[in-house]
N, CA, C and O atoms as a Tripos MOL2 file, in Angstrom:
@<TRIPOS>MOLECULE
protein
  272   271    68     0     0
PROTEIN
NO_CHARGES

@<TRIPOS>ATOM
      1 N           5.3530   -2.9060    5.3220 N.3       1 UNK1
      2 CA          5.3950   -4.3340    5.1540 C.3       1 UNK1
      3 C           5.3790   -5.0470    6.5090 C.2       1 UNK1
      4 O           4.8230   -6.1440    6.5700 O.2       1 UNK1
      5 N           5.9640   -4.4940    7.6410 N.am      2 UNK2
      6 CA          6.0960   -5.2820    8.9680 C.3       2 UNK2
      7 C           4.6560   -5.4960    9.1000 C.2       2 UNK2
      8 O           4.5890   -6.5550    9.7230 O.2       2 UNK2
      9 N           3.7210   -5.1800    8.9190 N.am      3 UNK3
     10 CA          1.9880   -4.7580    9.1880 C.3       3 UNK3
     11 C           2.0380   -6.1370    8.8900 C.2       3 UNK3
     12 O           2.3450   -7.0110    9.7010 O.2       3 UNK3
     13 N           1.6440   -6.3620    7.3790 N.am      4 UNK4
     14 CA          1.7460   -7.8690    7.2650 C.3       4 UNK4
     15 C           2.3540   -9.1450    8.0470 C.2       4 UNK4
     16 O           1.8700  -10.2710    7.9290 O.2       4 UNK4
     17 N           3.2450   -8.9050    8.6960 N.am      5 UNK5
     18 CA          3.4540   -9.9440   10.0220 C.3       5 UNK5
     19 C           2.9420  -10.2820   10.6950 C.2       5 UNK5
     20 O           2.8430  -11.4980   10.8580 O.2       5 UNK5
     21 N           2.2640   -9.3100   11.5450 N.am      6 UNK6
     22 CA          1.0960   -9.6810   12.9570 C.3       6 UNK6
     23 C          -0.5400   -9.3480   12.2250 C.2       6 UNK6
     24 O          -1.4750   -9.2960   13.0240 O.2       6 UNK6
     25 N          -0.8240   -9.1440   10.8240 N.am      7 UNK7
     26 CA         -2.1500   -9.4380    9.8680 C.3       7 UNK7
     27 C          -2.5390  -10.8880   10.2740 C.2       7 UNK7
     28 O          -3.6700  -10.9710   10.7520 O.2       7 UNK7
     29 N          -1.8010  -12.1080   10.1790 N.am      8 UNK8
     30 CA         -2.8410  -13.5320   10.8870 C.3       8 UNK8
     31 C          -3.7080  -13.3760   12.2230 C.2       8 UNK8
     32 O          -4.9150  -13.5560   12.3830 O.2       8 UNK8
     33 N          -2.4000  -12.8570   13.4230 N.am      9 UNK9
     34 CA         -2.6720  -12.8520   14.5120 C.3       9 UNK9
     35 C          -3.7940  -11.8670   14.9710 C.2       9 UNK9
     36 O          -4.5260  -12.1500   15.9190 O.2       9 UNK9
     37 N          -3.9300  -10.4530   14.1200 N.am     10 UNK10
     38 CA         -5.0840   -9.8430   14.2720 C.3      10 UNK10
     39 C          -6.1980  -10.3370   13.8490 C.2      10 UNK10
     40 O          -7.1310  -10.3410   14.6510 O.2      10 UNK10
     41 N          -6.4120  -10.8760   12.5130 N.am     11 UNK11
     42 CA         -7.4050  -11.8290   11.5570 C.3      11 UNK11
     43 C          -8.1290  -12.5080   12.6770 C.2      11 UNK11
     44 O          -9.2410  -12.1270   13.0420 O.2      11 UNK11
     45 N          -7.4030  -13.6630   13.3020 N.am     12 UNK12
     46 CA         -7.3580  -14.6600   14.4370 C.3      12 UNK12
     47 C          -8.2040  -13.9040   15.3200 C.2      12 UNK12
     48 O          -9.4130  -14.1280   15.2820 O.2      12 UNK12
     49 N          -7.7200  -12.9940   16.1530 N.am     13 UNK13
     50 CA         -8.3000  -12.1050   17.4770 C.3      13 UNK13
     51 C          -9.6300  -12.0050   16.7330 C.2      13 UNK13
     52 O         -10.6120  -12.6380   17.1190 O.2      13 UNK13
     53 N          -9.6550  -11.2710   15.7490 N.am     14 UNK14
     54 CA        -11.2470  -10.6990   15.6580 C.3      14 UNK14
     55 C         -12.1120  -11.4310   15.2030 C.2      14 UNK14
     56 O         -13.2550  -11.3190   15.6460 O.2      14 UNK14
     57 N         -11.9180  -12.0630   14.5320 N.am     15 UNK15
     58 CA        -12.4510  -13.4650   14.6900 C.3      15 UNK15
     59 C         -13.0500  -14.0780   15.6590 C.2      15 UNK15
     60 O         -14.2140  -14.4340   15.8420 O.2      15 UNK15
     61 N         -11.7440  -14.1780   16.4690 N.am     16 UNK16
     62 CA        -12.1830  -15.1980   17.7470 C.3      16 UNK16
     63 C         -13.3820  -14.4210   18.8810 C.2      16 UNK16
     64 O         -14.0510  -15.0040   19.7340 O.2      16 UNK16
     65 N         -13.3780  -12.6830   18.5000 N.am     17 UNK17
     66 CA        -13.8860  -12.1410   19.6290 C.3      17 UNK17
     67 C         -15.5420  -11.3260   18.6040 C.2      17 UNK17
     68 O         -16.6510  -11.1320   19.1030 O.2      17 UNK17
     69 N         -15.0890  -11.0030   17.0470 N.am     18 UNK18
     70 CA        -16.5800  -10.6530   16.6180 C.3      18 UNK18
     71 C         -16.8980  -11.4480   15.7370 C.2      18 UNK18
     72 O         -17.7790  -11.1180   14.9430 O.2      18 UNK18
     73 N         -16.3570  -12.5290   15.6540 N.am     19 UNK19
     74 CA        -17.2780  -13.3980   14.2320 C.3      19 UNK19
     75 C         -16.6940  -13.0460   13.2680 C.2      19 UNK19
     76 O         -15.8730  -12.1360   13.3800 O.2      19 UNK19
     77 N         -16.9080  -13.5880   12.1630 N.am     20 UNK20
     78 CA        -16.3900  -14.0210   10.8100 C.3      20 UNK20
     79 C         -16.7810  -12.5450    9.8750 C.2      20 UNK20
     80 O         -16.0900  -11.9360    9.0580 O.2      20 UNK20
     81 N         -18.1340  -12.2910   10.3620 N.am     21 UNK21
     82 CA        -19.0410  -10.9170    9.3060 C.3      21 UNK21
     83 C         -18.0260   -9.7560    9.8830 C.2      21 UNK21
     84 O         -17.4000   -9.0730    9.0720 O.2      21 UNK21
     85 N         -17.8700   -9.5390   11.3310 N.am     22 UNK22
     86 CA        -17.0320   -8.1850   11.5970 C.3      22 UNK22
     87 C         -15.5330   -8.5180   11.2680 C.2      22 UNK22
     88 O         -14.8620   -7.6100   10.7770 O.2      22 UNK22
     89 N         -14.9710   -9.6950   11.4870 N.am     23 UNK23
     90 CA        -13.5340   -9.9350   10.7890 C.3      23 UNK23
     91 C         -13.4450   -9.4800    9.5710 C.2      23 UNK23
     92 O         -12.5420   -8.6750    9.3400 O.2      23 UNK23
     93 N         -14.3840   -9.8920    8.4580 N.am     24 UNK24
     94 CA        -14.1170   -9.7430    7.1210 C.3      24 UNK24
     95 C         -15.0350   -8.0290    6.8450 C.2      24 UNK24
     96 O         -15.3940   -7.7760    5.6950 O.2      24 UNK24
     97 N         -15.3120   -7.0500    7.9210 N.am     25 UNK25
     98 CA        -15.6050   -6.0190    7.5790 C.3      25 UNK25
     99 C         -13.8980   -5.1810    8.0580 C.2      25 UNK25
    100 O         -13.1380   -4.3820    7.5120 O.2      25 UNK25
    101 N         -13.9230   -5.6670    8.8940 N.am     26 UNK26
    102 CA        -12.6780   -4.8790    9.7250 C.3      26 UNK26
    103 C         -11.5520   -4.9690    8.6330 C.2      26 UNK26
    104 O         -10.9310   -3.9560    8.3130 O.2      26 UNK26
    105 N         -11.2850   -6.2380    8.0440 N.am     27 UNK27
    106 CA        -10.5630   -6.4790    6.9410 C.3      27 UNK27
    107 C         -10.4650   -5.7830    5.6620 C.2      27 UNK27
    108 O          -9.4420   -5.6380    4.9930 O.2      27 UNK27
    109 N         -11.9050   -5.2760    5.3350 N.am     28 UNK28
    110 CA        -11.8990   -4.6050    4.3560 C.3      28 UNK28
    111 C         -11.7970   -3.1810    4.6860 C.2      28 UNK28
    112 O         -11.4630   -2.3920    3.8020 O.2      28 UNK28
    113 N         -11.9850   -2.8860    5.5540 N.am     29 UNK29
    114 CA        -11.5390   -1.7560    6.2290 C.3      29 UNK29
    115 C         -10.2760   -1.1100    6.6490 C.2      29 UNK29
    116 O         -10.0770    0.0640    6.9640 O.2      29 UNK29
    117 N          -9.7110   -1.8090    6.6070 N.am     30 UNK30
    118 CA         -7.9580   -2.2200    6.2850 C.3      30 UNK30
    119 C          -7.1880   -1.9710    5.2210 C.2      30 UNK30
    120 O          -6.1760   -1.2710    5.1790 O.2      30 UNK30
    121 N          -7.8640   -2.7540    4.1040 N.am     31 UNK31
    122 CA         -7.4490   -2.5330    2.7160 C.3      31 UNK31
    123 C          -7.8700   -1.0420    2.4190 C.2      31 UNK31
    124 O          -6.9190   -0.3110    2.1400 O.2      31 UNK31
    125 N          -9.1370   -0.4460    2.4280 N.am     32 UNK32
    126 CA         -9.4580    0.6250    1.8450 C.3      32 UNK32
    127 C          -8.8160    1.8390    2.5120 C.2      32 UNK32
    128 O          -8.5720    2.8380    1.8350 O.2      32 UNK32
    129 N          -8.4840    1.7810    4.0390 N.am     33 UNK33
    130 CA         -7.4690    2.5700    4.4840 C.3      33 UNK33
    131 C          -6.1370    2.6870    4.1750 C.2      33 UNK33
    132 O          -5.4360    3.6710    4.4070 O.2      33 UNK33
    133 N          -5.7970    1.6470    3.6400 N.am     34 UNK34
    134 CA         -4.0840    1.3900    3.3650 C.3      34 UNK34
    135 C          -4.5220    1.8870    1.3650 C.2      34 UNK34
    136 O          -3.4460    1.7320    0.7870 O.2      34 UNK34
    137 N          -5.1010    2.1410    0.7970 N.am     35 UNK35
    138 CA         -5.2010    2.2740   -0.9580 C.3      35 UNK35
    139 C          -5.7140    3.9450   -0.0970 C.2      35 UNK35
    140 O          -4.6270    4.5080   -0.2240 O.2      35 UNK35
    141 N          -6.1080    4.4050    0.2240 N.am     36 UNK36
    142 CA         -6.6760    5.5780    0.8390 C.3      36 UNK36
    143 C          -5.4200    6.4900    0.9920 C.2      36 UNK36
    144 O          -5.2670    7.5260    0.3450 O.2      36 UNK36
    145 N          -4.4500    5.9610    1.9960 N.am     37 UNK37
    146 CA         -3.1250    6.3880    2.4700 C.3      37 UNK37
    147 C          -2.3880    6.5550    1.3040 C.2      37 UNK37
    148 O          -1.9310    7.6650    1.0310 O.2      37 UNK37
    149 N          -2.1800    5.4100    0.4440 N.am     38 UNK38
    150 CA         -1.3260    5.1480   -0.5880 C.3      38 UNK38
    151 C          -1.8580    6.0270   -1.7140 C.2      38 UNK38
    152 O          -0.8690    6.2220   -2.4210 O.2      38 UNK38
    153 N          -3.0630    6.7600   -2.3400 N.am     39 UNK39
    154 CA         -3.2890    7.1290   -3.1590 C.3      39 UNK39
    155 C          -2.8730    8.1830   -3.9180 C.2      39 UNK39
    156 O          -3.0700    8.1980   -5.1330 O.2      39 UNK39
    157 N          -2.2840    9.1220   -3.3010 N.am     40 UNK40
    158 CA         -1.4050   10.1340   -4.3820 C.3      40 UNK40
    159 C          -0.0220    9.5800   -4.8150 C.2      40 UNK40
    160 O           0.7360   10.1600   -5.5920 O.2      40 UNK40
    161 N           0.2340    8.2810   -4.1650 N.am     41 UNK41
    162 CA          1.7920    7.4980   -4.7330 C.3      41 UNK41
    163 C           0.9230    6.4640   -5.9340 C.2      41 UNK41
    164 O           1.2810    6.7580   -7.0750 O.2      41 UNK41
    165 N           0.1850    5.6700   -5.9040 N.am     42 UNK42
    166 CA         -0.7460    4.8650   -6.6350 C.3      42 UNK42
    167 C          -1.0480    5.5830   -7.3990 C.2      42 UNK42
    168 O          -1.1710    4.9010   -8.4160 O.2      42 UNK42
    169 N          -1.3460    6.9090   -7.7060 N.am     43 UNK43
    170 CA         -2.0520    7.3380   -9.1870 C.3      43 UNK43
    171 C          -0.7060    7.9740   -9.5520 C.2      43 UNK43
    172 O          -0.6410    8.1880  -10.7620 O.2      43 UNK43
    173 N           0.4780    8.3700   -8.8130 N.am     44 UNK44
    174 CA          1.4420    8.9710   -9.5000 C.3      44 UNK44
    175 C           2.7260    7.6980  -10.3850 C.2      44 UNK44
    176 O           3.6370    7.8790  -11.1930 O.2      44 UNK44
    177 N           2.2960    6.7490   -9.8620 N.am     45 UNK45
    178 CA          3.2970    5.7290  -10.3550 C.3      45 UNK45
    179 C           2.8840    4.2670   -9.6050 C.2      45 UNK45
    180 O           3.7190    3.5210   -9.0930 O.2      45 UNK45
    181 N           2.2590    4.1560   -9.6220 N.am     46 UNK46
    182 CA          1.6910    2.4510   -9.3220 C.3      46 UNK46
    183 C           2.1120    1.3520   -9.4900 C.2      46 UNK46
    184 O           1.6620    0.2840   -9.0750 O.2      46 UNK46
    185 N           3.1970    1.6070  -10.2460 N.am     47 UNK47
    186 CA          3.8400    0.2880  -10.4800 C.3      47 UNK47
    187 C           4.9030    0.2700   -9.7160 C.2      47 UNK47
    188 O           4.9800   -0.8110   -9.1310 O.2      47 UNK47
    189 N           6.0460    1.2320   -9.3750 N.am     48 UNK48
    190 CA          7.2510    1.6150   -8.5970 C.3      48 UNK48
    191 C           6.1480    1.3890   -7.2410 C.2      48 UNK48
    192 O           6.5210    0.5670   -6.4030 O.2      48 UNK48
    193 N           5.0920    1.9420   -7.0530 N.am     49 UNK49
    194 CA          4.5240    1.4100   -5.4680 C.3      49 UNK49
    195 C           4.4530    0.6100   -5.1010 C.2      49 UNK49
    196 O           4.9480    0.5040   -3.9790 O.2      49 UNK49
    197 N           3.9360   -0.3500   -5.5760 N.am     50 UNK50
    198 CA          3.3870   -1.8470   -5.3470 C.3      50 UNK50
    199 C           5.0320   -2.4920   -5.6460 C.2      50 UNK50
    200 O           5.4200   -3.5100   -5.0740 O.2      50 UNK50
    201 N           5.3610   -2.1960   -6.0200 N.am     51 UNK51
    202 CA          6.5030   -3.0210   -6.4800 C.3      51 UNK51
    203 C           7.6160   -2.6500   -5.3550 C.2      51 UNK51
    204 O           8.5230   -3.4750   -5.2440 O.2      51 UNK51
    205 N           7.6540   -1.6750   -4.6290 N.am     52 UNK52
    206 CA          8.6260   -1.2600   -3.1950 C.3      52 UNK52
    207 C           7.8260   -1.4010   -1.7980 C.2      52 UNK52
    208 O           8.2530   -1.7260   -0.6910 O.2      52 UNK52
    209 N           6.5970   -1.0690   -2.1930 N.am     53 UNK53
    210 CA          5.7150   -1.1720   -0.9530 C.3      53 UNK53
    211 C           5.5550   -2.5190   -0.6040 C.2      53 UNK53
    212 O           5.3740   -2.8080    0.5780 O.2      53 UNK53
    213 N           5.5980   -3.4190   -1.5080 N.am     54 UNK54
    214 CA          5.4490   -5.3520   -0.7110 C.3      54 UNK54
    215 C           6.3780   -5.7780   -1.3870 C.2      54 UNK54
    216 O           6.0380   -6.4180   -2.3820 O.2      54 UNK54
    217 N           7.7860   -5.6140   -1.1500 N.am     55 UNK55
    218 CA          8.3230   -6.0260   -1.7220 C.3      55 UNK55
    219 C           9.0540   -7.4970   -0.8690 C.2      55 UNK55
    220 O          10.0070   -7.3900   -0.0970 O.2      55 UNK55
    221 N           8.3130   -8.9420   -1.2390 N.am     56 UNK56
    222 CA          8.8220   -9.6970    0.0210 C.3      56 UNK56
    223 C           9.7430  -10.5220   -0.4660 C.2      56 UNK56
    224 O           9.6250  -11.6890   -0.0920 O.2      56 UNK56
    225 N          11.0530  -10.1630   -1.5360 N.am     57 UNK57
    226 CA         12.0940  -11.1800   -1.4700 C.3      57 UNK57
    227 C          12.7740   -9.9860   -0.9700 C.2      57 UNK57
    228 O          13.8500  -10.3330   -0.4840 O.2      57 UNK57
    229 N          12.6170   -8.8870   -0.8980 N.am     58 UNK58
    230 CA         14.0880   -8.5120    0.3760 C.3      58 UNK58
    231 C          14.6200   -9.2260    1.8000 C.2      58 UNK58
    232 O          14.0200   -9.7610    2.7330 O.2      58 UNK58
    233 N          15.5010   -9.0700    1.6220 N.am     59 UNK59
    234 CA         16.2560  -10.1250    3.0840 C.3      59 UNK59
    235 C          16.9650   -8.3820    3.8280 C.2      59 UNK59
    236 O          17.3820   -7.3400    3.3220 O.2      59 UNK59
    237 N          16.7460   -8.9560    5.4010 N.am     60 UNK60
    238 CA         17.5810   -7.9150    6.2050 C.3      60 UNK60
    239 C          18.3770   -9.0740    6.2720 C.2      60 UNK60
    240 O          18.3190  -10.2430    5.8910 O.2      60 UNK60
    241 N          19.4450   -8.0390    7.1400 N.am     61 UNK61
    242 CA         20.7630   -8.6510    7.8860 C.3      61 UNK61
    243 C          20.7800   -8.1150    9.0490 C.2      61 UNK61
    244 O          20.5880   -6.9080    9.1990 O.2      61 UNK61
    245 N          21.0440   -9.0410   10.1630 N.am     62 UNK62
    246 CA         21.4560   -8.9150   11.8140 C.3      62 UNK62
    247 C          21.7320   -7.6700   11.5800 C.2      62 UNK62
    248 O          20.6400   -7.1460   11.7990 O.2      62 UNK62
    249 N          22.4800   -6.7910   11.2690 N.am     63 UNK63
    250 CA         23.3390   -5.7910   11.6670 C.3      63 UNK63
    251 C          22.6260   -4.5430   11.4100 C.2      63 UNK63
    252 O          22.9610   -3.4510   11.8680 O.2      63 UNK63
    253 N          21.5290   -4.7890   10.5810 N.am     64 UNK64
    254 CA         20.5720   -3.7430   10.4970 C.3      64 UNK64
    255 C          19.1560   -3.5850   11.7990 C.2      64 UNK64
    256 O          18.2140   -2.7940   11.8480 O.2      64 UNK64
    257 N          19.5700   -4.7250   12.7230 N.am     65 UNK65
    258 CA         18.2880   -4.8580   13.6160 C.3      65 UNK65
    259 C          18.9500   -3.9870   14.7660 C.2      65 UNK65
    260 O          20.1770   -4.0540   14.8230 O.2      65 UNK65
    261 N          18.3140   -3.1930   15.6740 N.am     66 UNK66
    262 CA         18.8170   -2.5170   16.3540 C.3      66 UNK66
    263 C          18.9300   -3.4160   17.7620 C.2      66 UNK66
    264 O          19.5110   -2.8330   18.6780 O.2      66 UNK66
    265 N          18.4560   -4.7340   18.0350 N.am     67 UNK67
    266 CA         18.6300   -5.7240   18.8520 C.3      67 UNK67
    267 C          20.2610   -6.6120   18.5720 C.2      67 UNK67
    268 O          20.5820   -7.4580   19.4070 O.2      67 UNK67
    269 N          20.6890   -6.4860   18.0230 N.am     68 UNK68
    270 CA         22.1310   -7.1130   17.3730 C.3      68 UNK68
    271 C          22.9050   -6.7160   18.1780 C.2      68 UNK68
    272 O          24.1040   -6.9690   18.0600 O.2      68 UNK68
@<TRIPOS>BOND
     1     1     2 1
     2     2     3 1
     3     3     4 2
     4     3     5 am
     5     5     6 1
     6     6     7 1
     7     7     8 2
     8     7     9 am
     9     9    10 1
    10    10    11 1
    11    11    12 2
    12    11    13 am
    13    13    14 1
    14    14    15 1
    15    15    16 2
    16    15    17 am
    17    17    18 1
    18    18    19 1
    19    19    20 2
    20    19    21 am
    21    21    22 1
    22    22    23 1
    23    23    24 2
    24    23    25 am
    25    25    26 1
    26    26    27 1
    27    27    28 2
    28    27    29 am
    29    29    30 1
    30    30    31 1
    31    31    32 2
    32    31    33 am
    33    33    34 1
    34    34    35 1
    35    35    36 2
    36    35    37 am
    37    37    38 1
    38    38    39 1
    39    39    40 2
    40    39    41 am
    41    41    42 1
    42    42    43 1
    43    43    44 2
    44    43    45 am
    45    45    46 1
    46    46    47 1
    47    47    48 2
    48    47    49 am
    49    49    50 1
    50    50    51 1
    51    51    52 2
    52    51    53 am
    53    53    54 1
    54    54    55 1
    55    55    56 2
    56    55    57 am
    57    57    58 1
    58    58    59 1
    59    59    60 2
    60    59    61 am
    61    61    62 1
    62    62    63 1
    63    63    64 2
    64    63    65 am
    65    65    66 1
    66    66    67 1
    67    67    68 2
    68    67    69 am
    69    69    70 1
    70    70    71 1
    71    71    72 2
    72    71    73 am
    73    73    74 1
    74    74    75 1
    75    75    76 2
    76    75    77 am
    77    77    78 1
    78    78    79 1
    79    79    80 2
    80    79    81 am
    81    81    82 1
    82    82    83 1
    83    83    84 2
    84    83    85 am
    85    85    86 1
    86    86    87 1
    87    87    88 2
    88    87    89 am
    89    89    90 1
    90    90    91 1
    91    91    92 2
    92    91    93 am
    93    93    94 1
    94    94    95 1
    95    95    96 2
    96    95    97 am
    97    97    98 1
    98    98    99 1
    99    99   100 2
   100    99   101 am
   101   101   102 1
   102   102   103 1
   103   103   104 2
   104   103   105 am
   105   105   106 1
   106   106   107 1
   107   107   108 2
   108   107   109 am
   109   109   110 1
   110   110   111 1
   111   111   112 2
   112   111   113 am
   113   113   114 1
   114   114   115 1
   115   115   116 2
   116   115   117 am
   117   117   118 1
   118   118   119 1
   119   119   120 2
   120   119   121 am
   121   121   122 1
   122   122   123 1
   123   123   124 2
   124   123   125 am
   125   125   126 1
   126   126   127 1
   127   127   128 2
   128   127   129 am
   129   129   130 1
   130   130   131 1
   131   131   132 2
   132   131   133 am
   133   133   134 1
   134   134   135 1
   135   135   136 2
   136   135   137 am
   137   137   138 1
   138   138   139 1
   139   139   140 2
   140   139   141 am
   141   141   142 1
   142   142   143 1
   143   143   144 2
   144   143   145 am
   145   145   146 1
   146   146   147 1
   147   147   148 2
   148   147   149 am
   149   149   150 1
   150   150   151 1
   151   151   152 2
   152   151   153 am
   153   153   154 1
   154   154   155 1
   155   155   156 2
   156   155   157 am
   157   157   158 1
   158   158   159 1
   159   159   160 2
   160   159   161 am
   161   161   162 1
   162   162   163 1
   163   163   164 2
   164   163   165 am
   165   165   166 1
   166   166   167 1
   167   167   168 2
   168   167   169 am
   169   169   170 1
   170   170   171 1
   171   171   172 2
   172   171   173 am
   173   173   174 1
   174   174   175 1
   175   175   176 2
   176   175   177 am
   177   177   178 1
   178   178   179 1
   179   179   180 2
   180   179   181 am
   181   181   182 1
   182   182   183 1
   183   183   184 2
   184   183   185 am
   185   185   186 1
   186   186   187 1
   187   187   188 2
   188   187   189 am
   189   189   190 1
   190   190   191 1
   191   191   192 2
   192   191   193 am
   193   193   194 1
   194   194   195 1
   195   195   196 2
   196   195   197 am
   197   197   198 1
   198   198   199 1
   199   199   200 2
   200   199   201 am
   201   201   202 1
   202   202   203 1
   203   203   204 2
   204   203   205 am
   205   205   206 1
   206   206   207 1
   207   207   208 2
   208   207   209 am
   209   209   210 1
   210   210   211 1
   211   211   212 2
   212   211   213 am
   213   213   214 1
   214   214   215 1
   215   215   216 2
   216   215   217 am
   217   217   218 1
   218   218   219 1
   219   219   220 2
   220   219   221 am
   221   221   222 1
   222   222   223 1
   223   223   224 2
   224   223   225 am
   225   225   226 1
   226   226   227 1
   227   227   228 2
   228   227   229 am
   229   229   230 1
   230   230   231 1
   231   231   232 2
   232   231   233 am
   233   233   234 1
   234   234   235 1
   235   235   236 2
   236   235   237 am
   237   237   238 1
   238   238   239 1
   239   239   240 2
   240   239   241 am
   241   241   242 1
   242   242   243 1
   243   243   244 2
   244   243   245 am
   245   245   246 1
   246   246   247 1
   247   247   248 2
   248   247   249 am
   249   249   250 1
   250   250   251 1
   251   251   252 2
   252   251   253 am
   253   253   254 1
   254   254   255 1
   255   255   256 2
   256   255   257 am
   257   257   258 1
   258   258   259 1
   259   259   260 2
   260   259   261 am
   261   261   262 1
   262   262   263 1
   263   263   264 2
   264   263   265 am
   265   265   266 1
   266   266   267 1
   267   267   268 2
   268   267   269 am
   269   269   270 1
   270   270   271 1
   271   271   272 2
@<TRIPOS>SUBSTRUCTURE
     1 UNK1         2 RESIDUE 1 A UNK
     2 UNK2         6 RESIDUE 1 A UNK
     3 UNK3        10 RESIDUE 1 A UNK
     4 UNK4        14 RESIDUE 1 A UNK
     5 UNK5        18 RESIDUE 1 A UNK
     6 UNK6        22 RESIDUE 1 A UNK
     7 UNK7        26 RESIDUE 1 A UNK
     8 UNK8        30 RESIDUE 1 A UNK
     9 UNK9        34 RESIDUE 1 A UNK
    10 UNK10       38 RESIDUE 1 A UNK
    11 UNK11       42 RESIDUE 1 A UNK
    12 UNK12       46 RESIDUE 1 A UNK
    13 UNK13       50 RESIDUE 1 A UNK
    14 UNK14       54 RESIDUE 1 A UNK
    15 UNK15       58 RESIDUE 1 A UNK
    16 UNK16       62 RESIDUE 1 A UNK
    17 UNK17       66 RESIDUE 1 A UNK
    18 UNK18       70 RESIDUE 1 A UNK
    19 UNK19       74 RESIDUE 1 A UNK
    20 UNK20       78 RESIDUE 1 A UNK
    21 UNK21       82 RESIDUE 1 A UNK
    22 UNK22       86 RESIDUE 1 A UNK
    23 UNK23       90 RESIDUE 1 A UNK
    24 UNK24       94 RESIDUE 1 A UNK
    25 UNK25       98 RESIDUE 1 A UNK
    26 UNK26      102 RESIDUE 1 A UNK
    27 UNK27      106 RESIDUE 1 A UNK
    28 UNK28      110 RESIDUE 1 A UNK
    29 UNK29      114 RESIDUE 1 A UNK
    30 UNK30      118 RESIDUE 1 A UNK
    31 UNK31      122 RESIDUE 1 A UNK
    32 UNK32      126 RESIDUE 1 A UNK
    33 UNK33      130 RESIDUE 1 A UNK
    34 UNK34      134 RESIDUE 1 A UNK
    35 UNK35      138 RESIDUE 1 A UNK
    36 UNK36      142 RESIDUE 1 A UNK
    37 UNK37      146 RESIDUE 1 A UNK
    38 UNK38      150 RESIDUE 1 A UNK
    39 UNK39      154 RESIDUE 1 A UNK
    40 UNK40      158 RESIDUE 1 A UNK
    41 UNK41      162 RESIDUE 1 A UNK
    42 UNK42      166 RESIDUE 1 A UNK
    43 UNK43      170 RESIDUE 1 A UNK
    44 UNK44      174 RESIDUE 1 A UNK
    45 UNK45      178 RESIDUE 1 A UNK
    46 UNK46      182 RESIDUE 1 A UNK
    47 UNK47      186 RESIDUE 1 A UNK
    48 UNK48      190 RESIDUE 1 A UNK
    49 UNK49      194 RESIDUE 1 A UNK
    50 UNK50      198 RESIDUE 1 A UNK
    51 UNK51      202 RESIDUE 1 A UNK
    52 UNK52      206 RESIDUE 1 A UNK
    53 UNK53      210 RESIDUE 1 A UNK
    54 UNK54      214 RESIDUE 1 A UNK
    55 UNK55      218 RESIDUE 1 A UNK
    56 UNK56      222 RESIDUE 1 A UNK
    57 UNK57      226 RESIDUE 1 A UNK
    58 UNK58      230 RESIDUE 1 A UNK
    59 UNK59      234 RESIDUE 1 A UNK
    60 UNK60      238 RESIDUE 1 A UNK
    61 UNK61      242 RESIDUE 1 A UNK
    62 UNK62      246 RESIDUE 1 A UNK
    63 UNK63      250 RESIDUE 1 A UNK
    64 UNK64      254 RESIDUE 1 A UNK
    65 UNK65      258 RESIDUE 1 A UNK
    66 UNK66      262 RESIDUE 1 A UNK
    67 UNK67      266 RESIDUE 1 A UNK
    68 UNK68      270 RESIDUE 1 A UNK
């Protein structure tokens, strides 16, 4: 899930440096690597995946950051 954090700021870069056609290839290139990775958890239970793998109402707490 941290991946998804700095996903704008990469979007942005490649963009800014190959155009819109290699952004949105690189992008999909992204997705099909990450369902690629994920695929023996995705066909074994797909719903428990998706459902732990992005899971974005979890909250940390300070005390779990190793900067605290």
């Amino acid at each position: 899930m941290h991946v998804l954090l700095f996903l704008p700021a990469l979007l942005l870069n490649l963009n800014y440096h190959f155009g819109i056609v290699k952004t949105i290839l690189s992008f999909l290139f992204l997705v099909v690597m990450q369902v690629i990775l994920g695929l023996e958890w995705i066909l074994h239970n797909s719903e428990s995946y998706f459902g732990r793998a992005y899971e974005f109402g979890r909250g940390f707490d300070y005390y779990e950051s190793k900067n605290w």
